[in-house]
CHARMM internal coordinates of N, CA and C (Angstrom, degrees):
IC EDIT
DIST 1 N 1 CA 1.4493
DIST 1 CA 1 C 1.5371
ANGL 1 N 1 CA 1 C 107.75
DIST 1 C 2 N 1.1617
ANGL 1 CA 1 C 2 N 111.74
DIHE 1 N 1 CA 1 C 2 N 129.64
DIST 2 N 2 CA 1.3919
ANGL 1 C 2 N 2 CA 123.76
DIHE 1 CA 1 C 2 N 2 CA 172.65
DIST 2 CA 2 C 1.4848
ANGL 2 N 2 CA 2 C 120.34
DIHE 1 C 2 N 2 CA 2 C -85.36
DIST 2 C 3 N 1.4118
ANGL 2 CA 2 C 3 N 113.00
DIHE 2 N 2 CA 2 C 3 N 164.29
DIST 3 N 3 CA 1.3353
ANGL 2 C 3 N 3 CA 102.30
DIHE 2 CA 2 C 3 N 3 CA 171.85
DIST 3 CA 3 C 1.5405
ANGL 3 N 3 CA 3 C 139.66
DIHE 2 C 3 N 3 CA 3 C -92.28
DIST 3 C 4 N 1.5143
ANGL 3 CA 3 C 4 N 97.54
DIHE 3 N 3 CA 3 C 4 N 11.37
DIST 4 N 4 CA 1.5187
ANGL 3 C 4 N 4 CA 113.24
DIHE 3 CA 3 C 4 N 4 CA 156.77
DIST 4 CA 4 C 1.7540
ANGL 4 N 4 CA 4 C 111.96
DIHE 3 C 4 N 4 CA 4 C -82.87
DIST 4 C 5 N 1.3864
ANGL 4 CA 4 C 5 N 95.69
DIHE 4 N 4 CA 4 C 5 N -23.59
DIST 5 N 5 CA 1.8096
ANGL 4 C 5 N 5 CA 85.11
DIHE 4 CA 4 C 5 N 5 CA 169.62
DIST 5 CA 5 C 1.1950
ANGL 5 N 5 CA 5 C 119.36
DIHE 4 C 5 N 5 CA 5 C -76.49
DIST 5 C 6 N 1.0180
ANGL 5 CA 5 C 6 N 108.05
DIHE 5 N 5 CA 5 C 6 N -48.40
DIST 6 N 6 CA 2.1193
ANGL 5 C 6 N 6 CA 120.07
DIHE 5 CA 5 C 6 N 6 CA 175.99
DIST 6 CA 6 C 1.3488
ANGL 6 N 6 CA 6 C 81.27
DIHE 5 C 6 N 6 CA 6 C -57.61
DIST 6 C 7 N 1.2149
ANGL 6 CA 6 C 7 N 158.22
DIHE 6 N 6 CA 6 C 7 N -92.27
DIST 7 N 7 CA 1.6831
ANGL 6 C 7 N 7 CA 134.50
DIHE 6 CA 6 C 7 N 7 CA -131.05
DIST 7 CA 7 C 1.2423
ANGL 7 N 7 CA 7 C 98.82
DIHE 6 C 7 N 7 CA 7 C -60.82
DIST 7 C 8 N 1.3080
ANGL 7 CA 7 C 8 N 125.88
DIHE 7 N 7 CA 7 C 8 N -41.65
DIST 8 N 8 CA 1.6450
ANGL 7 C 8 N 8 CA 110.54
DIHE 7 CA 7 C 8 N 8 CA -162.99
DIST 8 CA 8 C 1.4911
ANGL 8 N 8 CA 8 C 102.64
DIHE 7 C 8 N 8 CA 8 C -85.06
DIST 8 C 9 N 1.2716
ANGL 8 CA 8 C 9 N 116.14
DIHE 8 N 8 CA 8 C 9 N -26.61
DIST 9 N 9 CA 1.8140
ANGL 8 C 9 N 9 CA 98.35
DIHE 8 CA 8 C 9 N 9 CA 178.95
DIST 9 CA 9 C 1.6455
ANGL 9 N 9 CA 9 C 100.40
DIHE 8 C 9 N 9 CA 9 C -86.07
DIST 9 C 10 N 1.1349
ANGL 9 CA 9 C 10 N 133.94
DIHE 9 N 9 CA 9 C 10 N 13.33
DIST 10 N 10 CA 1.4835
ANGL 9 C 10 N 10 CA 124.05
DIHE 9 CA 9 C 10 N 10 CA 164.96
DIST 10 CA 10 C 1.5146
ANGL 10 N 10 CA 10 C 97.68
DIHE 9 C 10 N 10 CA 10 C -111.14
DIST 10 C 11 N 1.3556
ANGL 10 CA 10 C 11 N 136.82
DIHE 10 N 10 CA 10 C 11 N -1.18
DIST 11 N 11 CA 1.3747
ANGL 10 C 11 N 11 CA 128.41
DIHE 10 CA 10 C 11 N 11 CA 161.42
DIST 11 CA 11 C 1.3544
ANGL 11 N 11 CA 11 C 113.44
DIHE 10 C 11 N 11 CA 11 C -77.74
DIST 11 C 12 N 1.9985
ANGL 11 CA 11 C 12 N 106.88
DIHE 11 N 11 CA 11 C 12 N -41.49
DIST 12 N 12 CA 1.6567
ANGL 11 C 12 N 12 CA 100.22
DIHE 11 CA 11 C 12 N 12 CA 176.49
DIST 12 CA 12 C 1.3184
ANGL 12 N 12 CA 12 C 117.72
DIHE 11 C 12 N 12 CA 12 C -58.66
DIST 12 C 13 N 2.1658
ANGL 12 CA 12 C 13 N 111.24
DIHE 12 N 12 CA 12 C 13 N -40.00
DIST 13 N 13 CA 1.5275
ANGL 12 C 13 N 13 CA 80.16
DIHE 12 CA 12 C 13 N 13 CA -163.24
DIST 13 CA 13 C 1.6556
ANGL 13 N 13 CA 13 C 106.79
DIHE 12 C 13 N 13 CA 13 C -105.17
DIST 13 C 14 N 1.2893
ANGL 13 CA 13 C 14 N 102.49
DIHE 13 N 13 CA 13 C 14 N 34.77
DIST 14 N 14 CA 1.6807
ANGL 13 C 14 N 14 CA 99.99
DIHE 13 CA 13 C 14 N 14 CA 165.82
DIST 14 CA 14 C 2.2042
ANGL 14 N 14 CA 14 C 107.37
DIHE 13 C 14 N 14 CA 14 C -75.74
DIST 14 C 15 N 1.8035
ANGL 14 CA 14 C 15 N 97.76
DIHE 14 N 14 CA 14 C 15 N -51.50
DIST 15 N 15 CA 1.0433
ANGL 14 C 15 N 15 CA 130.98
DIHE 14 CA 14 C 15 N 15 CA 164.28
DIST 15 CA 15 C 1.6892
ANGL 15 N 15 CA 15 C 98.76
DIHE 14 C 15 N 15 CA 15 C -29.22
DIST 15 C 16 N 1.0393
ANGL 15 CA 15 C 16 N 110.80
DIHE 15 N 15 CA 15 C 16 N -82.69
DIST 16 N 16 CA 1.6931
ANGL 15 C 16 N 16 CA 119.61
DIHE 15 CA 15 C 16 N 16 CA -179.57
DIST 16 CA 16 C 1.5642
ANGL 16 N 16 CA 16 C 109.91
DIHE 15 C 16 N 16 CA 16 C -47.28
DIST 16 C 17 N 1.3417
ANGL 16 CA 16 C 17 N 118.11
DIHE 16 N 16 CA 16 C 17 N -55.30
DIST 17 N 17 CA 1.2462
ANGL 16 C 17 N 17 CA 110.35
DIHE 16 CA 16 C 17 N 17 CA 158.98
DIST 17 CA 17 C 1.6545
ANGL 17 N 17 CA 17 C 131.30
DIHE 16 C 17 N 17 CA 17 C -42.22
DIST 17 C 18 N 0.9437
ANGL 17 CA 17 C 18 N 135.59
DIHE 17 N 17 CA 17 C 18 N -64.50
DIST 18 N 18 CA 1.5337
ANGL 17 C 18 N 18 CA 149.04
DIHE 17 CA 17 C 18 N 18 CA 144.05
DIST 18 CA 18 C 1.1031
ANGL 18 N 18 CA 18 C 108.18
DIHE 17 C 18 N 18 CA 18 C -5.98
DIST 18 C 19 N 1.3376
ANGL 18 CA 18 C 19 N 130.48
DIHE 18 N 18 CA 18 C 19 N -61.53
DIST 19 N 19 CA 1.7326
ANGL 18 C 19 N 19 CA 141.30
DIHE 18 CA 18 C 19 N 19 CA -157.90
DIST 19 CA 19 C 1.5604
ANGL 19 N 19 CA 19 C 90.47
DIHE 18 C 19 N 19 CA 19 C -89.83
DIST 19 C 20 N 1.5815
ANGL 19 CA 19 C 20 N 119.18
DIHE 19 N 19 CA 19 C 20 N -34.57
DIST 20 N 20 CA 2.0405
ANGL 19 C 20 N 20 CA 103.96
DIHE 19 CA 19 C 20 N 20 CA 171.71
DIST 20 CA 20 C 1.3125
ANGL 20 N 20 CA 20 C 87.78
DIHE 19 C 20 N 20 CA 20 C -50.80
DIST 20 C 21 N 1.7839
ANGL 20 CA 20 C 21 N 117.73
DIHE 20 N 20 CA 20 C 21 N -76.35
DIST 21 N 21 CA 1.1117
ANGL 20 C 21 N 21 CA 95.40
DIHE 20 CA 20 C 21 N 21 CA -134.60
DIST 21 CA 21 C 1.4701
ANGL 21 N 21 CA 21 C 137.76
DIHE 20 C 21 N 21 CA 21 C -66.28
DIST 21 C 22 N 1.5461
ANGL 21 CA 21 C 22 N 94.30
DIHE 21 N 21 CA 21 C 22 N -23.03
DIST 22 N 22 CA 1.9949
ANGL 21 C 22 N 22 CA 116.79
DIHE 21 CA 21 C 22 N 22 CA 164.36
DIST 22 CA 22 C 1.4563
ANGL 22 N 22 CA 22 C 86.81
DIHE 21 C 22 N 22 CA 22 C -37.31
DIST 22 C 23 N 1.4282
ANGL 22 CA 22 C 23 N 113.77
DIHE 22 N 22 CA 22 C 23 N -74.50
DIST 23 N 23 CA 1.6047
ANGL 22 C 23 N 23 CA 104.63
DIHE 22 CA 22 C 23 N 23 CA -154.21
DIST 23 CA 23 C 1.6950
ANGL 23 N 23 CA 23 C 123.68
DIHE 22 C 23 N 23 CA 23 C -50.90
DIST 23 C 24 N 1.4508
ANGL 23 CA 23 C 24 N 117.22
DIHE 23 N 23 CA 23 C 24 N -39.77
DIST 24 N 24 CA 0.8806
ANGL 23 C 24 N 24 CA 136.35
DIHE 23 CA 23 C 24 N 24 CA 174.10
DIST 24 CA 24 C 1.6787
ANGL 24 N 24 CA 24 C 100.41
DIHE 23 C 24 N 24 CA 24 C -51.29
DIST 24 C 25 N 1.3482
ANGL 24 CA 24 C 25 N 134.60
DIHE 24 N 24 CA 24 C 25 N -85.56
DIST 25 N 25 CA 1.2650
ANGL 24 C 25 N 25 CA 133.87
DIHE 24 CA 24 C 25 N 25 CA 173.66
DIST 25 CA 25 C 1.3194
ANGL 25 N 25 CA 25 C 135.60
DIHE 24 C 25 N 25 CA 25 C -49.49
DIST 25 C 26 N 1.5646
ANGL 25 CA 25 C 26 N 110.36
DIHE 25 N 25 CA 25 C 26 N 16.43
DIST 26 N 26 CA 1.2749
ANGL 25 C 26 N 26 CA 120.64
DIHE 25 CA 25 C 26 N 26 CA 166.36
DIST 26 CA 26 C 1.8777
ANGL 26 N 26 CA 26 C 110.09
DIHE 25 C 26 N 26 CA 26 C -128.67
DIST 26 C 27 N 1.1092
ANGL 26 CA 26 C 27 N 103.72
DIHE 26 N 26 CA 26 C 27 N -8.48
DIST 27 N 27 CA 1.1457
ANGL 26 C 27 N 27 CA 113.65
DIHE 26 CA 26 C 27 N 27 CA 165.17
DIST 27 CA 27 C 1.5300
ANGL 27 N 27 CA 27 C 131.03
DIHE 26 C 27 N 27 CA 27 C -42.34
DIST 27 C 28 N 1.1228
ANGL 27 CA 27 C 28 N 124.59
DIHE 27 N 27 CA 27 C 28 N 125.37
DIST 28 N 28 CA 1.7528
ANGL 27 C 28 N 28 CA 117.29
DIHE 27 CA 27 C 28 N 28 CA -164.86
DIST 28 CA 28 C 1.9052
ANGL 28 N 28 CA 28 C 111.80
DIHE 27 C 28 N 28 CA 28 C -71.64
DIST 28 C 29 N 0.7181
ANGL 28 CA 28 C 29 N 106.51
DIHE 28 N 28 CA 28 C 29 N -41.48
DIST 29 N 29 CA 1.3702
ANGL 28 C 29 N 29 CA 120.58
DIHE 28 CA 28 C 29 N 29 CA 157.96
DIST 29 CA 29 C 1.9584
ANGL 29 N 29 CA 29 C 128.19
DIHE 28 C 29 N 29 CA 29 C -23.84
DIST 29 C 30 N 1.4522
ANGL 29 CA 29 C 30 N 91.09
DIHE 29 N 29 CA 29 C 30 N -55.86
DIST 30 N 30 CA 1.4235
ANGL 29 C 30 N 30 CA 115.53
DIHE 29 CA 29 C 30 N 30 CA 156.33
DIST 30 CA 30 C 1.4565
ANGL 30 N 30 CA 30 C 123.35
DIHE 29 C 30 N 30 CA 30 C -70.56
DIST 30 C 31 N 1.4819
ANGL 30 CA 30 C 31 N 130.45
DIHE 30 N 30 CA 30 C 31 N -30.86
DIST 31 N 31 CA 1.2728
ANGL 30 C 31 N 31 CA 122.57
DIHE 30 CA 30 C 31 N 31 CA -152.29
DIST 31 CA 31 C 1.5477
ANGL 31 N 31 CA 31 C 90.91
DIHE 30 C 31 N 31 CA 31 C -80.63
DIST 31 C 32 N 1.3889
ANGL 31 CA 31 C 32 N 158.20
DIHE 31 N 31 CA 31 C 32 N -43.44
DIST 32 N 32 CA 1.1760
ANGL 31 C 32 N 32 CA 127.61
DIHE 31 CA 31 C 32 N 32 CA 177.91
DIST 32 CA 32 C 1.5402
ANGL 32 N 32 CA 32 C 138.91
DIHE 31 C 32 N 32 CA 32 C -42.43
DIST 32 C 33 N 1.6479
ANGL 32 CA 32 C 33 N 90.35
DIHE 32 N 32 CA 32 C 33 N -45.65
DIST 33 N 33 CA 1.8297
ANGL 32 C 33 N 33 CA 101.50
DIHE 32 CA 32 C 33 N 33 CA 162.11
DIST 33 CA 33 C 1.6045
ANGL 33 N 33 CA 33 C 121.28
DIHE 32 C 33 N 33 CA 33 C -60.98
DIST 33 C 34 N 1.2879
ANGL 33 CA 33 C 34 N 112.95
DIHE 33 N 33 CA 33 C 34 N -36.44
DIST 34 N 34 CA 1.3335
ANGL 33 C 34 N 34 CA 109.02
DIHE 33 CA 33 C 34 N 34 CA 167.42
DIST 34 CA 34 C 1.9852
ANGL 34 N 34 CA 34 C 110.99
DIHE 33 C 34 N 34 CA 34 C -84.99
DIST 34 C 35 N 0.4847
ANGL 34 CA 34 C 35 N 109.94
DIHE 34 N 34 CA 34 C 35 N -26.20
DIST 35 N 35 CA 1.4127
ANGL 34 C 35 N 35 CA 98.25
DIHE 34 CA 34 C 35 N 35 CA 175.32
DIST 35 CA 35 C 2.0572
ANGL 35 N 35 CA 35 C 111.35
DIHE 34 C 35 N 35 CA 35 C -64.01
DIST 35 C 36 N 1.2144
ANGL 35 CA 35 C 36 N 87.55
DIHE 35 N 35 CA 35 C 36 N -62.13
DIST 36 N 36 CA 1.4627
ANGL 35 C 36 N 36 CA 89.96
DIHE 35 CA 35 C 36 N 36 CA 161.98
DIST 36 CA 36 C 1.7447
ANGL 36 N 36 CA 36 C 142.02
DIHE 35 C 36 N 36 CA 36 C -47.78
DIST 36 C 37 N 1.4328
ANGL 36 CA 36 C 37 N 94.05
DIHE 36 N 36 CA 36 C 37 N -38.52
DIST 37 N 37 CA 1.6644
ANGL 36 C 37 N 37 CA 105.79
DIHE 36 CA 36 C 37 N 37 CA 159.71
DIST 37 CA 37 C 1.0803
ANGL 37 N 37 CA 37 C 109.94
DIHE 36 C 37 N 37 CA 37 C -54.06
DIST 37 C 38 N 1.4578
ANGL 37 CA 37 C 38 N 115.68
DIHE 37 N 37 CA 37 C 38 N -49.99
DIST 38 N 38 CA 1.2180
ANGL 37 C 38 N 38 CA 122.56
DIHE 37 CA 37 C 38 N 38 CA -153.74
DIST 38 CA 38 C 1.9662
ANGL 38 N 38 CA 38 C 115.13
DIHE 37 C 38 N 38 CA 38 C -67.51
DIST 38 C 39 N 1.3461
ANGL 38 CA 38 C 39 N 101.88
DIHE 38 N 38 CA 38 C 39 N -19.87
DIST 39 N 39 CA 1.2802
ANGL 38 C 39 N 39 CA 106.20
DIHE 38 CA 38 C 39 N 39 CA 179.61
DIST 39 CA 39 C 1.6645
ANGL 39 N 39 CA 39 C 118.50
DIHE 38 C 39 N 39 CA 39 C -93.66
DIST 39 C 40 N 1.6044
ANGL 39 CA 39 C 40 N 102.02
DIHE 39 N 39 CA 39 C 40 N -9.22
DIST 40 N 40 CA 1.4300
ANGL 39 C 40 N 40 CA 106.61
DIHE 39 CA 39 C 40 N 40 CA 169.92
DIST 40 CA 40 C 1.4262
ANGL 40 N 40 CA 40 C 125.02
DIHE 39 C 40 N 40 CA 40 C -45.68
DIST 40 C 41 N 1.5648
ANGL 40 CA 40 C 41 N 120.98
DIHE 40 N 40 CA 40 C 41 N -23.11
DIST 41 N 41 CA 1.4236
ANGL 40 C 41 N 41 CA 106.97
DIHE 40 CA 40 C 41 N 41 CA -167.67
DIST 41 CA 41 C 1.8824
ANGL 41 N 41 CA 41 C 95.09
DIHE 40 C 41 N 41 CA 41 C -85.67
DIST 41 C 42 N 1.4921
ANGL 41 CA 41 C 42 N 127.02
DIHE 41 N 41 CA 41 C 42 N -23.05
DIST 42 N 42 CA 1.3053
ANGL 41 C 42 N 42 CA 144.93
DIHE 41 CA 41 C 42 N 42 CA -179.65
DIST 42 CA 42 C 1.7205
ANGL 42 N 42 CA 42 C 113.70
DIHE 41 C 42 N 42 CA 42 C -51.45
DIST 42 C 43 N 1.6261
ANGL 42 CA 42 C 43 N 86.67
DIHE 42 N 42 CA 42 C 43 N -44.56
DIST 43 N 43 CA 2.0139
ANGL 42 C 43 N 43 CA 96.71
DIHE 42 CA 42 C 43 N 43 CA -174.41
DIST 43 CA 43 C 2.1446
ANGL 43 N 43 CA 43 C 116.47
DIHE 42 C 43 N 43 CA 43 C -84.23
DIST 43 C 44 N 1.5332
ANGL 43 CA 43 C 44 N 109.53
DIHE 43 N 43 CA 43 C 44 N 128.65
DIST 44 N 44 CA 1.0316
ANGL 43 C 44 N 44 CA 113.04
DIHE 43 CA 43 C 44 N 44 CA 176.50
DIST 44 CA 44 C 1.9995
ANGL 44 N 44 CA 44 C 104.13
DIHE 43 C 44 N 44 CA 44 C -60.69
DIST 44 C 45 N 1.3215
ANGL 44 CA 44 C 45 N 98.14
DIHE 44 N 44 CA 44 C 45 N -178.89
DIST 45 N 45 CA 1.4068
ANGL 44 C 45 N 45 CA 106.67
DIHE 44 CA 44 C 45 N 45 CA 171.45
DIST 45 CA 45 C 1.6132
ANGL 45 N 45 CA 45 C 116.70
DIHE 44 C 45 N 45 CA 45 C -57.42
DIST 45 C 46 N 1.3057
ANGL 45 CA 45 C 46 N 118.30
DIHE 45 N 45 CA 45 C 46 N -4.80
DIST 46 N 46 CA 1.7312
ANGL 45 C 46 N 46 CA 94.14
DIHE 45 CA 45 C 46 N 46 CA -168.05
DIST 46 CA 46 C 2.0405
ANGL 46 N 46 CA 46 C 79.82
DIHE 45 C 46 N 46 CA 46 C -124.99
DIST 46 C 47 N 1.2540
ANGL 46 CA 46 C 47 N 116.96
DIHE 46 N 46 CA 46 C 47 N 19.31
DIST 47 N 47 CA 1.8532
ANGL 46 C 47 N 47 CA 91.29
DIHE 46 CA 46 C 47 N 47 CA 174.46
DIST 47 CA 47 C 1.0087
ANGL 47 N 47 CA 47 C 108.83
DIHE 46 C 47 N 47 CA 47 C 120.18
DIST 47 C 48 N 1.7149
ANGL 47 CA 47 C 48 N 127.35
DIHE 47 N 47 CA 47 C 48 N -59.61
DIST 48 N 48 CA 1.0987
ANGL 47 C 48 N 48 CA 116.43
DIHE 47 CA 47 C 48 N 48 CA 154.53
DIST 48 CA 48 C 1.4797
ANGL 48 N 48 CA 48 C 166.92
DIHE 47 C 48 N 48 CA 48 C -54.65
DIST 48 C 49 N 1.6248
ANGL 48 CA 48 C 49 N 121.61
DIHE 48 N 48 CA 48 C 49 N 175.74
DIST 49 N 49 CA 1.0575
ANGL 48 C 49 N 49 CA 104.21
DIHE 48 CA 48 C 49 N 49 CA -175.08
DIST 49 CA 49 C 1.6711
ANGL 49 N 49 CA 49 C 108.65
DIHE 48 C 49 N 49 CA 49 C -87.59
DIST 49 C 50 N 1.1728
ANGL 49 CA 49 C 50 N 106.28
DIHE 49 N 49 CA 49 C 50 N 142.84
DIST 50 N 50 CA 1.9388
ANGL 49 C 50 N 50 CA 123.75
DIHE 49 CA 49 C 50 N 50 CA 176.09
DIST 50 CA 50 C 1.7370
ANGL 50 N 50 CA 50 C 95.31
DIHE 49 C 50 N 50 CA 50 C -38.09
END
COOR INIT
IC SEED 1 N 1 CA 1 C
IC BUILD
């Protein structure tokens, strides 16, 4: 194996990697936890909203 093969099979599975994780973070499954993170910077120290 050369080292034009190792770059391109560590380009595919970076590539493949990338597209998990897109998939993963668009996944419906997830969107409550992210929705909720997402309001953390919104909530004072006790829960509420500012």
């Amino acid at each position: 194996m050369d080292v034009n093969t190792l770059r391109a099979a560590v380009t595919v599975l970076s590539f493949l990697a990338f597209i998990g994780i897109v998939c993963w973070a668009w996944s419906r499954k997830n969107a409550a936890g992210f929705a909720e993170a997402a309001q953390l910077p919104l909530l004072d120290d006790e829960g509420g909203p500012r």
